[in-house]
C-alpha positions in Angstrom: -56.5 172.3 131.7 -57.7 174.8 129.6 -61.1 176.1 128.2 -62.3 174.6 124.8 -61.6 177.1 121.8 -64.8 176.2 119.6 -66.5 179.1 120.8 -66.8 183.2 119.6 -64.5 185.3 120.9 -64.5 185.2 124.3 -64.0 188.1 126.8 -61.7 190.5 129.4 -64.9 189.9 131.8 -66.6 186.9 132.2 -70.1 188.5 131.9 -70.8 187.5 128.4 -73.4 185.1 126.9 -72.0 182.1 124.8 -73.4 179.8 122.4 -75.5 176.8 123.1 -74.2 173.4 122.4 -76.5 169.6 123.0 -76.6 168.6 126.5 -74.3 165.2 127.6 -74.9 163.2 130.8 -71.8 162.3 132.5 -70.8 158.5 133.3 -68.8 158.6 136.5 -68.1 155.0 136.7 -66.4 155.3 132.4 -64.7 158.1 134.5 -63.5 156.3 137.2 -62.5 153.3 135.1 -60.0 156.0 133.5 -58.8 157.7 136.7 -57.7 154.3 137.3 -56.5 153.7 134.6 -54.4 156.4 134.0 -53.0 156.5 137.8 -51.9 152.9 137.2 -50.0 153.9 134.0 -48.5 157.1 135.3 -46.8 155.5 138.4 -45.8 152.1 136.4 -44.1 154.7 134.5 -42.6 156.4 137.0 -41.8 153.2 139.1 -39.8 152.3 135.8 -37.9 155.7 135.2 -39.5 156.1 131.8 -42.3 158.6 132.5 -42.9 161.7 130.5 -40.9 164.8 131.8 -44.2 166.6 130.9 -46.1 164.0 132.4 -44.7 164.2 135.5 -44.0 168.1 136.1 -47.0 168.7 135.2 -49.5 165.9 135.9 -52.3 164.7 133.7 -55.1 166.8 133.5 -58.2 164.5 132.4 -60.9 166.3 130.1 -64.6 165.1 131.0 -67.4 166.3 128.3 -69.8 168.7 130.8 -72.2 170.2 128.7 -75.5 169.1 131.1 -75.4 168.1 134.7 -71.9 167.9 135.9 -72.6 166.8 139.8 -68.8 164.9 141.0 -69.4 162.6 143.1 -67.1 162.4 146.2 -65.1 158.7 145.2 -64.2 160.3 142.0 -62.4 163.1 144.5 -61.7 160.7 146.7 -59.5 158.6 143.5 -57.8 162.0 142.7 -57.0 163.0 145.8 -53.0 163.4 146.7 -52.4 162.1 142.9 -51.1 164.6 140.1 -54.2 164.4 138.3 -57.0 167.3 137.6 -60.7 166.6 136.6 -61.5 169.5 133.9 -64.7 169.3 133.0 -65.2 170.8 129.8 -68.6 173.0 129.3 -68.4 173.5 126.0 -68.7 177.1 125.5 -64.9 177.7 125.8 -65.1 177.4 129.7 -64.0 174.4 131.6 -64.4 173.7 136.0 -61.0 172.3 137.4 -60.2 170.1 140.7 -57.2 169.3 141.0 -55.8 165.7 143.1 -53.0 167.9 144.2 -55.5 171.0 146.1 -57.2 168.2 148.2 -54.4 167.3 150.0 -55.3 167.7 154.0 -59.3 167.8 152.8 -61.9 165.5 154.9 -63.9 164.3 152.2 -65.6 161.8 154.3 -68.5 163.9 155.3 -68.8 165.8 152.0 -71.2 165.6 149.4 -71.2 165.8 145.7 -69.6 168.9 144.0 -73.0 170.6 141.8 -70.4 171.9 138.9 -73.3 172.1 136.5 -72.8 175.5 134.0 -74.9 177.1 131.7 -73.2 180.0 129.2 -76.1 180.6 126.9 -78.4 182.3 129.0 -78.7 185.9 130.1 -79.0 186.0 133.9 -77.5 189.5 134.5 -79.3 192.7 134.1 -79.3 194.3 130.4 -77.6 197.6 131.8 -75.1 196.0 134.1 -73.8 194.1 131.1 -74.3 196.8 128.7 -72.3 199.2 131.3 -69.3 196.7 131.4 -69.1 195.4 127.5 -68.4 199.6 126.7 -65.3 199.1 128.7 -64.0 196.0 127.6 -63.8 194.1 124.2 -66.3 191.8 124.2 -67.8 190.0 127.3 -69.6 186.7 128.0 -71.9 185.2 131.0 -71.0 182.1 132.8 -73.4 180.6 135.5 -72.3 178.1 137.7 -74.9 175.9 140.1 -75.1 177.7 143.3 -74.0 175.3 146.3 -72.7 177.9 149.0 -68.9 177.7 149.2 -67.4 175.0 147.6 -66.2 172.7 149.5 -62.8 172.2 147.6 -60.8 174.6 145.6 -62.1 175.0 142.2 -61.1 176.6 139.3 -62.4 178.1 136.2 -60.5 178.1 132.7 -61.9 180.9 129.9 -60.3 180.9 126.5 -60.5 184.1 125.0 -58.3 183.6 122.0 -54.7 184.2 121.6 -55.0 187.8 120.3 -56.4 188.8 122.9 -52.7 187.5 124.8 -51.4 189.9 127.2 -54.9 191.9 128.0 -56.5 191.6 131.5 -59.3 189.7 131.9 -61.8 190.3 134.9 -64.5 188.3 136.8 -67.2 189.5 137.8 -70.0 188.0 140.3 -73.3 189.2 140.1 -74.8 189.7 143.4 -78.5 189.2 143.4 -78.9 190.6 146.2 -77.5 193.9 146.2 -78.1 193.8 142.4 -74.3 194.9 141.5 -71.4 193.2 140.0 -68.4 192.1 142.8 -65.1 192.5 141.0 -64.0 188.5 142.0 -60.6 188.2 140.2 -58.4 189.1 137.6 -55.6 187.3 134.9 -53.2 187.9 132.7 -54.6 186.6 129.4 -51.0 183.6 128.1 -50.0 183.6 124.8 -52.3 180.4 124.2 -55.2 182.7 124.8 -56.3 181.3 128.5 -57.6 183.1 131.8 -58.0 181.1 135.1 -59.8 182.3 138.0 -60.2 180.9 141.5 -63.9 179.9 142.2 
């Protein structure tokens, strides 16, 4: 999956403020009618011996439109789960939230509840200075908040586009930590020729 690419220029950090774009509520059961769908399709394929190369290296990623509440609910993880298929869902601010079928292999998600994905990008959460301090040592910079659940309870990643001449720079993520009131260095990425960064949740 990758992050949308309708936005500014995005950043090496991600501690920059995006644009705002309308709000869309999900429907998990349109979703789940095309998990379905496209599980059916992709092993009738493979049954056959005419899937897509691509297709099947690779595995479908599905894009879900997640510009409001993005809360998965556990069937839809359930449906995905052991099956070469990723959820991104799409924020809309050049940043999209993957789960991948493949990463929940060995997972009990029985007793789990729904995954709070919801993000915001066009809001300014982190202190002035902090930001300030960071954007003079980097190119541009952008804020992403994600709903606070604790640890998430399956892998999750997070896709930025940050433009392809920006291909071959580092990005960084930072965490703000309320608590301490400092930014935690969380990851870092090479930035592919299609412009991407992807960082571990």
């Amino acid at each position: 999956p990758t992050g949308g690419s309708e936005t500014e220029e995005d950043s090496e950090n991600s501690t920059s403020q995006g644009t705002a774009t309308e709000e869309t509520k999900i429907d998990w059961n349109v979703i789940t009618e095309q998990i379905q769908t496209i599980i059916t399709k992709f092993f009738a394929m493979m049954s056959a011996g005419v899937g897509n190369v691509e297709l099947a290296d690779g595995g479908y990623s599905l894009d879900i439109d997640a510009r409001g509440e993005a809360k998965v609910p556990v069937s839809v993880l359930q449906q995905v789960k052991d099956k070469n298929v990723t959820l991104a869902l799409q924020t809309g601010y050049g940043v999209a939230l993957s789960i991948s079928g493949g990463d929940l292999n060995g997972k009990d998600l029985v007793s789990m509840k729904e995954i709070d994905l919801t993000a915001k990008c066009n809001l300014s959460a982190i202190p002035k200075n902090l930001v300030e301090t960071k954007a003079m040592q980097s190119f541009c910079t952008r804020q992403v908040w994600v709903k606070d659940t604790g640890v998430f309870q399956v892998p999750v990643a997070m896709h930025v586009h940050v433009g392809k001449e920006n291909a071959g720079r580092m990005a960084y993520l930072y965490r703000y930590d309320a608590i301490t009131g400092k930014l935690v260095l969380s990851g870092c990425f090479l930035v592919t020729k299609e412009g991407q960064a992807m960082f571990a949740l």
